[in-house]
N, CA, C and O atoms as CSV, one atom per row, in Angstrom:
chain,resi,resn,atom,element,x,y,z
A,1,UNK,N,N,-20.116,-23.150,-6.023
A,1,UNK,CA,C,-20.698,-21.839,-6.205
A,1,UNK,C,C,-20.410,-21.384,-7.630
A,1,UNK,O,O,-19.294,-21.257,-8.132
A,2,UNK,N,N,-21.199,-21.235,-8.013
A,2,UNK,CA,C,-21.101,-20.252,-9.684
A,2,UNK,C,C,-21.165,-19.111,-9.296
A,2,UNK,O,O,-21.854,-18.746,-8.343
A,3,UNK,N,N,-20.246,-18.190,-10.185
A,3,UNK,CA,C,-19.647,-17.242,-10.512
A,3,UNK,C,C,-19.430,-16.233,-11.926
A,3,UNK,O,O,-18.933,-16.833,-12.879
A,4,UNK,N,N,-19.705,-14.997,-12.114
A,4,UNK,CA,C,-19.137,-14.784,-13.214
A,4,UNK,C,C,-18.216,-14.020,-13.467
A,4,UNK,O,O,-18.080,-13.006,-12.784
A,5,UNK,N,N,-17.062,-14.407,-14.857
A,5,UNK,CA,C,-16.108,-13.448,-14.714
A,5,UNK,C,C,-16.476,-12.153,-15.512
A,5,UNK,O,O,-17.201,-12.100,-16.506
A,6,UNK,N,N,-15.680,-10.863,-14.728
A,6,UNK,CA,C,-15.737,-9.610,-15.483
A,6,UNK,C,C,-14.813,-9.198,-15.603
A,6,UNK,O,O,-13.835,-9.263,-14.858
A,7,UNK,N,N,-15.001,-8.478,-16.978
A,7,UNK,CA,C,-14.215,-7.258,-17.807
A,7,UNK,C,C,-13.568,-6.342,-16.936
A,7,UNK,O,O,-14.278,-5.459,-16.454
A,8,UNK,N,N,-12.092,-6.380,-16.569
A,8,UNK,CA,C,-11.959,-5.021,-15.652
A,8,UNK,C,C,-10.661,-4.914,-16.579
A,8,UNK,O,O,-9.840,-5.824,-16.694
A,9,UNK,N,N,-10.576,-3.452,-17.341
A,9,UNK,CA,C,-9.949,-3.149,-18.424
A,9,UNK,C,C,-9.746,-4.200,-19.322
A,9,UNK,O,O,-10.592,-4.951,-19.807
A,10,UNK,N,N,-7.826,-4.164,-19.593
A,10,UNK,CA,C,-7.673,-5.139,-20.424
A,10,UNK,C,C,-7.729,-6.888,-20.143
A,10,UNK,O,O,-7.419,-7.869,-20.819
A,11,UNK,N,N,-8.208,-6.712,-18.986
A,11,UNK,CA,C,-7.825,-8.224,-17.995
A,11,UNK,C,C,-9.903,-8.259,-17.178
A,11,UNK,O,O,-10.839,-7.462,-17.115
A,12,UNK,N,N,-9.624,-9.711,-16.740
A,12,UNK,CA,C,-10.490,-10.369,-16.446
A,12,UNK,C,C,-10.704,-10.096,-15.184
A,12,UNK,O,O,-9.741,-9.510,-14.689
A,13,UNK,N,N,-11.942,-10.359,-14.153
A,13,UNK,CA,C,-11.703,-10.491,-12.806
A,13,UNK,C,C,-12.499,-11.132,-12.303
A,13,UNK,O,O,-13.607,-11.096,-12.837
A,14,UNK,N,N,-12.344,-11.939,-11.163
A,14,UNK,CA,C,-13.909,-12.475,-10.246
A,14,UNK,C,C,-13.726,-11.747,-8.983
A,14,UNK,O,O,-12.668,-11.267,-8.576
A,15,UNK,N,N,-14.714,-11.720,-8.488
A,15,UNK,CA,C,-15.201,-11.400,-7.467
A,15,UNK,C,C,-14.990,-12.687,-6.125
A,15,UNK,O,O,-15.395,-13.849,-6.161
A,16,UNK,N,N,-14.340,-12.096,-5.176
A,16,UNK,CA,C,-14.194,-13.761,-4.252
A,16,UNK,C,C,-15.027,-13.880,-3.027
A,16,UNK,O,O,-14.287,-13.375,-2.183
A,17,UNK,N,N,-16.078,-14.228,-2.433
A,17,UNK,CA,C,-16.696,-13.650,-1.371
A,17,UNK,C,C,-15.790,-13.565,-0.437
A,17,UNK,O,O,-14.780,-14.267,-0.487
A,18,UNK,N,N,-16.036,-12.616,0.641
A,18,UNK,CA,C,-15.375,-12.433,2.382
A,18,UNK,C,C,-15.425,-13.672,2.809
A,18,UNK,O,O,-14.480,-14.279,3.313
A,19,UNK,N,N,-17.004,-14.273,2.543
A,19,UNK,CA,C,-16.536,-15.535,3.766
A,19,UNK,C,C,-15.068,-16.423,3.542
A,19,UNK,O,O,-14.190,-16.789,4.323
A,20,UNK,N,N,-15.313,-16.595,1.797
A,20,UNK,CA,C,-13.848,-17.278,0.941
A,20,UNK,C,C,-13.033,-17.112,1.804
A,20,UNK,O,O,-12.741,-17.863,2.735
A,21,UNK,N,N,-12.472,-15.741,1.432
A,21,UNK,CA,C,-11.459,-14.749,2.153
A,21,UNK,C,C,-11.014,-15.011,3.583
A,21,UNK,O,O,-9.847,-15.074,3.970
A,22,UNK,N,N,-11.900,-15.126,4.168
A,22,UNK,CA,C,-11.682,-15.234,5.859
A,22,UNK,C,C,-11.580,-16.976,6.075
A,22,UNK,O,O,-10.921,-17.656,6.861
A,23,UNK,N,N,-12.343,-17.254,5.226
A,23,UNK,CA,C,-11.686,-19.036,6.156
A,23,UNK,C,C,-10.388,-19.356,5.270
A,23,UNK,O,O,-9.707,-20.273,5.730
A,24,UNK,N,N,-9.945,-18.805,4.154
A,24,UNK,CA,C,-8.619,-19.342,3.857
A,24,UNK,C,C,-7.574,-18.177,4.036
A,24,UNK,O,O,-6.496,-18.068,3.453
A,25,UNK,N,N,-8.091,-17.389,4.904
A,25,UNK,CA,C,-7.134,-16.200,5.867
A,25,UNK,C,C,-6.358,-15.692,4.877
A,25,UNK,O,O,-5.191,-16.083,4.909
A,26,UNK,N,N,-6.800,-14.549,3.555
A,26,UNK,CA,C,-6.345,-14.429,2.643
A,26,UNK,C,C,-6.618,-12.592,2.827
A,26,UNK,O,O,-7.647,-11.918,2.765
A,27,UNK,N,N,-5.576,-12.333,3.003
A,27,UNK,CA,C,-5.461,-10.228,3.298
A,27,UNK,C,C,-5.518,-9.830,1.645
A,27,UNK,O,O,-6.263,-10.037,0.688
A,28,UNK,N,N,-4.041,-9.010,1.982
A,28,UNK,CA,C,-3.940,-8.040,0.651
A,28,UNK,C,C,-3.185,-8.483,-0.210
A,28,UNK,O,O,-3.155,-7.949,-1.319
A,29,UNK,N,N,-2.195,-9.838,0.172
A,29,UNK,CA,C,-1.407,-10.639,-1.046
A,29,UNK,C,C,-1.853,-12.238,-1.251
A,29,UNK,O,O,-2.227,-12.985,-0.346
A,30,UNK,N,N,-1.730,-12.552,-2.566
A,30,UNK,CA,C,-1.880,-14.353,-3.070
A,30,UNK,C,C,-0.881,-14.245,-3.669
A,30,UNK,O,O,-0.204,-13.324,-4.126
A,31,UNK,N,N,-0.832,-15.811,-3.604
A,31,UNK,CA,C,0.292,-16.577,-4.760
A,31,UNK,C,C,-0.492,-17.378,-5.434
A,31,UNK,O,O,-0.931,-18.455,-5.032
A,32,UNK,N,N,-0.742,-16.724,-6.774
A,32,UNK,CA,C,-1.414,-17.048,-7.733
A,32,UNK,C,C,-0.420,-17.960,-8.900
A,32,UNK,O,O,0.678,-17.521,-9.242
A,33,UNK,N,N,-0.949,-19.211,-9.416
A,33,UNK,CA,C,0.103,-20.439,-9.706
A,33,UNK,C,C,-1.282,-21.064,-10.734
A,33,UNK,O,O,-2.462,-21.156,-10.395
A,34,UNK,N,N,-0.508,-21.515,-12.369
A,34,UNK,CA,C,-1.458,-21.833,-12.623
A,34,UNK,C,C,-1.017,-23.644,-12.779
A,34,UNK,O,O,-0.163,-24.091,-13.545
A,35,UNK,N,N,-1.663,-24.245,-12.057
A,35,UNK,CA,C,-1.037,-25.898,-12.533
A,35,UNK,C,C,-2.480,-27.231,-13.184
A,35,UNK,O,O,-3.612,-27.507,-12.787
A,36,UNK,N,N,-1.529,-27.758,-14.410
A,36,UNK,CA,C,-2.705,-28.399,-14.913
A,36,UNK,C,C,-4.104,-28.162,-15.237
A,36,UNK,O,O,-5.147,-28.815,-15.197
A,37,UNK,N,N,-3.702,-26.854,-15.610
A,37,UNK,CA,C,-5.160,-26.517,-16.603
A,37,UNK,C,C,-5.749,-25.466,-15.427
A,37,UNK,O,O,-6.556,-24.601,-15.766
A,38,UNK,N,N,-5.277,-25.592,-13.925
A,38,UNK,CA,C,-6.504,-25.116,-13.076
A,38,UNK,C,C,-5.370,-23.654,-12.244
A,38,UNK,O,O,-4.166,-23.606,-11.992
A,39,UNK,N,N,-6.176,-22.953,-12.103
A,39,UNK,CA,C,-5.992,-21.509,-11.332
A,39,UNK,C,C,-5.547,-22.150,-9.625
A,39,UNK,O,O,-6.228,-22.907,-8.933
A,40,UNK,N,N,-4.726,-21.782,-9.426
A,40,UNK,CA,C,-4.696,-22.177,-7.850
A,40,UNK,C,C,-4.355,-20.620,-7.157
A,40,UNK,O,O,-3.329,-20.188,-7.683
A,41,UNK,N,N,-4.807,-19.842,-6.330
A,41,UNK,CA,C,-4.872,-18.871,-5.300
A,41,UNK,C,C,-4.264,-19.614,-3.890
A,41,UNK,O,O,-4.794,-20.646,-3.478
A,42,UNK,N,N,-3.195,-19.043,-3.243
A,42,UNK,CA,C,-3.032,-19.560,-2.155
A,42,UNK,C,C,-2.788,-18.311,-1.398
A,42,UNK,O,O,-2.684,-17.335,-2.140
A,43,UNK,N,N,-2.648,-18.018,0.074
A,43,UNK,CA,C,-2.724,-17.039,0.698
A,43,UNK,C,C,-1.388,-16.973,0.872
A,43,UNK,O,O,-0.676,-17.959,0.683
A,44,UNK,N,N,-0.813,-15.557,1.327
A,44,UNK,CA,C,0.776,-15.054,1.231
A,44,UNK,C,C,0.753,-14.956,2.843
A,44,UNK,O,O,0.075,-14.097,3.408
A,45,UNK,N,N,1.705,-16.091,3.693
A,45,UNK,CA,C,1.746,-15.895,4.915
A,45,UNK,C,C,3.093,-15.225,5.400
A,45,UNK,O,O,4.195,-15.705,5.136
A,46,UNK,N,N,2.880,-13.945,6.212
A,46,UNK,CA,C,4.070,-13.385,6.341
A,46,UNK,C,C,4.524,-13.137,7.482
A,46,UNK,O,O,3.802,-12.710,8.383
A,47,UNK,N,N,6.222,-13.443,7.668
A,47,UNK,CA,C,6.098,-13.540,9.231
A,47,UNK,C,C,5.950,-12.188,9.882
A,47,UNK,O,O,6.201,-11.192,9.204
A,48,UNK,N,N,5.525,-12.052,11.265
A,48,UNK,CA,C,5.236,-11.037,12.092
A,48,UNK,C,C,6.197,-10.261,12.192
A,48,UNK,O,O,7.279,-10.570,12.691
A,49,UNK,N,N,5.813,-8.809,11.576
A,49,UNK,CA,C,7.270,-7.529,11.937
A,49,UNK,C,C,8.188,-8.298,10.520
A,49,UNK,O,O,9.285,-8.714,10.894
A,50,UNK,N,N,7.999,-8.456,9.515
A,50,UNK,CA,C,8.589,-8.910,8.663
A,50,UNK,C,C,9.437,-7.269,8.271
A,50,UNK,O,O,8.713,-6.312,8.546
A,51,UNK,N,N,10.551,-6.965,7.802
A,51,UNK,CA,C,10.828,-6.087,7.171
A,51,UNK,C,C,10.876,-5.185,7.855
A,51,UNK,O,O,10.750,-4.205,7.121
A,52,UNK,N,N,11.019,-4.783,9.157
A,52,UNK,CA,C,10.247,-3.768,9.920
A,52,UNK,C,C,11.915,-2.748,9.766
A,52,UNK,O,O,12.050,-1.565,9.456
A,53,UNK,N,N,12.991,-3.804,10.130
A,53,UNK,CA,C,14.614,-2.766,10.325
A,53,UNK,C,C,15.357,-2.546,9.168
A,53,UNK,O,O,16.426,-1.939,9.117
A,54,UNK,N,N,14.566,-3.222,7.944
A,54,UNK,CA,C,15.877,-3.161,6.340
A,54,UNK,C,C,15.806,-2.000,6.276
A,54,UNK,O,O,16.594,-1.777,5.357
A,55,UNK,N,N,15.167,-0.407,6.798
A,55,UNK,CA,C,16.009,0.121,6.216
A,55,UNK,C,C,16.870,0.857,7.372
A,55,UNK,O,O,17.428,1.920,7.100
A,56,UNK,N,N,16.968,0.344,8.540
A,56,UNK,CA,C,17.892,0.758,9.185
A,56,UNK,C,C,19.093,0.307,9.116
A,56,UNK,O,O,20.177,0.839,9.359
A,57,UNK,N,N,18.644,-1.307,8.564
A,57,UNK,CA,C,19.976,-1.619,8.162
A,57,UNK,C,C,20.608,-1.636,7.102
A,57,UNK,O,O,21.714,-2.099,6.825
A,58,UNK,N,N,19.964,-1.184,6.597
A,58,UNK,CA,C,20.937,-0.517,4.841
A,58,UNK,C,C,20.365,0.934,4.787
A,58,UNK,O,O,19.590,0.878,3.833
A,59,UNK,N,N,20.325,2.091,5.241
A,59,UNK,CA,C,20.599,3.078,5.098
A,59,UNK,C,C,20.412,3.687,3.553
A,59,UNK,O,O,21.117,3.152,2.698
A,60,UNK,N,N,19.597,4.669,3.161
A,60,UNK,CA,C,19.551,4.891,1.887
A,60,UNK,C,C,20.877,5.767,1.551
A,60,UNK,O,O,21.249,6.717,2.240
A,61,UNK,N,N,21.500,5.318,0.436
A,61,UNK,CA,C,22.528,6.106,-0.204
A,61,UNK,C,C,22.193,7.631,0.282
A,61,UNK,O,O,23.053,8.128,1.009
A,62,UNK,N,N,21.139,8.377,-0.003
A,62,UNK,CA,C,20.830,9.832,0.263
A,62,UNK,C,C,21.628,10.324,1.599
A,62,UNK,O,O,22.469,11.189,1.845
A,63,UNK,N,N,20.997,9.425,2.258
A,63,UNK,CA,C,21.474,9.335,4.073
A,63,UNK,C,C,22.970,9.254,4.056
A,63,UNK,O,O,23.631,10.252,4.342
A,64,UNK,N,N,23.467,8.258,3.775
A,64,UNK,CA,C,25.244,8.217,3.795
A,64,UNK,C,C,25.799,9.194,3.529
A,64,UNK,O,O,26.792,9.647,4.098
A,65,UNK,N,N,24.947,9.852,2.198
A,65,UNK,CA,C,25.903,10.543,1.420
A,65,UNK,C,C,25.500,12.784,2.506
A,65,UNK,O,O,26.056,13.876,2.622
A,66,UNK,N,N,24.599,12.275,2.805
A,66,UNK,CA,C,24.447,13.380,3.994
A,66,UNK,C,C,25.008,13.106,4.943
A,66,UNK,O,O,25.527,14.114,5.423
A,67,UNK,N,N,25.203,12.196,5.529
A,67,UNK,CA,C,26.245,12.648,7.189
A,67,UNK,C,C,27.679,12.504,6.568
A,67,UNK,O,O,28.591,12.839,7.325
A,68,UNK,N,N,28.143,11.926,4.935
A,68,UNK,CA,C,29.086,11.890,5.195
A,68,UNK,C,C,29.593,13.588,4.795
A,68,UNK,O,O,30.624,13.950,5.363
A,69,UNK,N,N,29.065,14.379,4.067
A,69,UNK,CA,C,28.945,15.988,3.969
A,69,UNK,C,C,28.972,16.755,5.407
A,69,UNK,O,O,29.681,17.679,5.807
A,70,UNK,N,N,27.903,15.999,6.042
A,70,UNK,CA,C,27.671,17.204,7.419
A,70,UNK,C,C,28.896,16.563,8.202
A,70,UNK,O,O,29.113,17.158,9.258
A,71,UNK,N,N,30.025,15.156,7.866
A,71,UNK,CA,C,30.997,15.019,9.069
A,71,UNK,C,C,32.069,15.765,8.513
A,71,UNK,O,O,32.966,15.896,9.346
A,72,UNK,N,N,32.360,16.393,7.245
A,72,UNK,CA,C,33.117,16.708,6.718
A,72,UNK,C,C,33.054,18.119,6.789
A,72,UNK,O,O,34.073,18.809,6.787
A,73,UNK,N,N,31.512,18.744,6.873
A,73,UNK,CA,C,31.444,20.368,7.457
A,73,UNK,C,C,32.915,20.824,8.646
A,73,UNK,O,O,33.938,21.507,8.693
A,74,UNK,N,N,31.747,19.490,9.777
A,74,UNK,CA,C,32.318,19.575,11.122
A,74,UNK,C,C,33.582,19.372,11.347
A,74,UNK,O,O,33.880,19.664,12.505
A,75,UNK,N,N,34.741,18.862,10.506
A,75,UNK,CA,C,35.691,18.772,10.439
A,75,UNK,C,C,36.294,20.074,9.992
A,75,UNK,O,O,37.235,20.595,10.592
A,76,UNK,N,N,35.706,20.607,8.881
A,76,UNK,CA,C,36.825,21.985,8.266
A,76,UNK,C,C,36.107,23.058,9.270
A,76,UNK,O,O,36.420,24.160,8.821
A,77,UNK,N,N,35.306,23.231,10.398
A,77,UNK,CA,C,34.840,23.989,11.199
A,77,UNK,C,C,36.292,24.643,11.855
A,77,UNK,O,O,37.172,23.790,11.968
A,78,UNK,N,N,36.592,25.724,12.207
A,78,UNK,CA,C,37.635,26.021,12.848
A,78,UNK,C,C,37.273,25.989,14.383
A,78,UNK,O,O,36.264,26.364,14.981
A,79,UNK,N,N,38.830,25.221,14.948
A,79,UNK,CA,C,38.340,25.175,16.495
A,79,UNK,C,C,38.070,26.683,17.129
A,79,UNK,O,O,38.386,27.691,16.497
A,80,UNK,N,N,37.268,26.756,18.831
A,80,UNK,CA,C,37.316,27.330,19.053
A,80,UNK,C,C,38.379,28.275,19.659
A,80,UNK,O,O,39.391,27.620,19.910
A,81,UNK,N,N,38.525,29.696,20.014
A,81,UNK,CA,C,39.484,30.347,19.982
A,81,UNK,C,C,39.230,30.564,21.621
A,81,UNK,O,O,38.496,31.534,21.807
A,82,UNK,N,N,39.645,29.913,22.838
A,82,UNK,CA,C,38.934,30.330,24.016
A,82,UNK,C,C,40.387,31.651,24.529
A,82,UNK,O,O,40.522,31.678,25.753
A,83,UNK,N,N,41.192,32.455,23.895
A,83,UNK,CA,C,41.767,33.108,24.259
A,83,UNK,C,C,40.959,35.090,25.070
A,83,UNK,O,O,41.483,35.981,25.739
A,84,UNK,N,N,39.643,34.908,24.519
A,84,UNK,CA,C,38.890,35.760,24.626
A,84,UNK,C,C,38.224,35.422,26.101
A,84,UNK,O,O,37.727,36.251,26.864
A,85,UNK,N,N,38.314,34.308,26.265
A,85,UNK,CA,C,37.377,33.919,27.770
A,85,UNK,C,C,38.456,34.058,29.262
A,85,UNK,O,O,39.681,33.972,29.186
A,86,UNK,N,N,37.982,34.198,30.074
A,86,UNK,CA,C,38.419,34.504,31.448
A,86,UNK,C,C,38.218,33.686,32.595
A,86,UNK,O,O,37.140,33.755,33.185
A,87,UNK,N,N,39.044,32.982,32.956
A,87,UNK,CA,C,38.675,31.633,33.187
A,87,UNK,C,C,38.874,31.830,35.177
A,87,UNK,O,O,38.653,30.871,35.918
């Protein structure tokens, strides 16, 4: 298939058809590699639910640094005084 390339700003672009796209099952990422003179495009296969818990499991600094404030509220909180209650 011929093709032509275009001007998109400072860089080049082609156009790839859908059908391309769909038989070499190619979404929203490539691994673009240039070897021996020639352009190679390969599709980015990613596993299922990839990434889904990093940030539960690393916690953003912001976060730490808030519960470790709100455990430190709850600590200088004065206990309660139940001498007022009637039991």
């Amino acid at each position: 298939m011929l093709t032509s390339i275009r001007q998109i700003g400072n860089s080049r672009g082609l156009l790839i058809p859908a059908a391309f796209l769909a038989s070499c099952q190619i979404e929203d990422q490539v691994d673009m590699q240039l070897q021996d003179g020639q352009i190679v495009i390969k599709p980015v296969r990613r596993k299922l639910r990839d990434a889904w818990f990093v940030e539960a499991l690393a916690p953003s600094k912001a976060f730490v640094a808030q519960e470790k404030e709100e455990a430190q509220s709850w600590s200088d909180a004065p206990l309660a005084d139940d001498s007022e209650w009637v039991w």
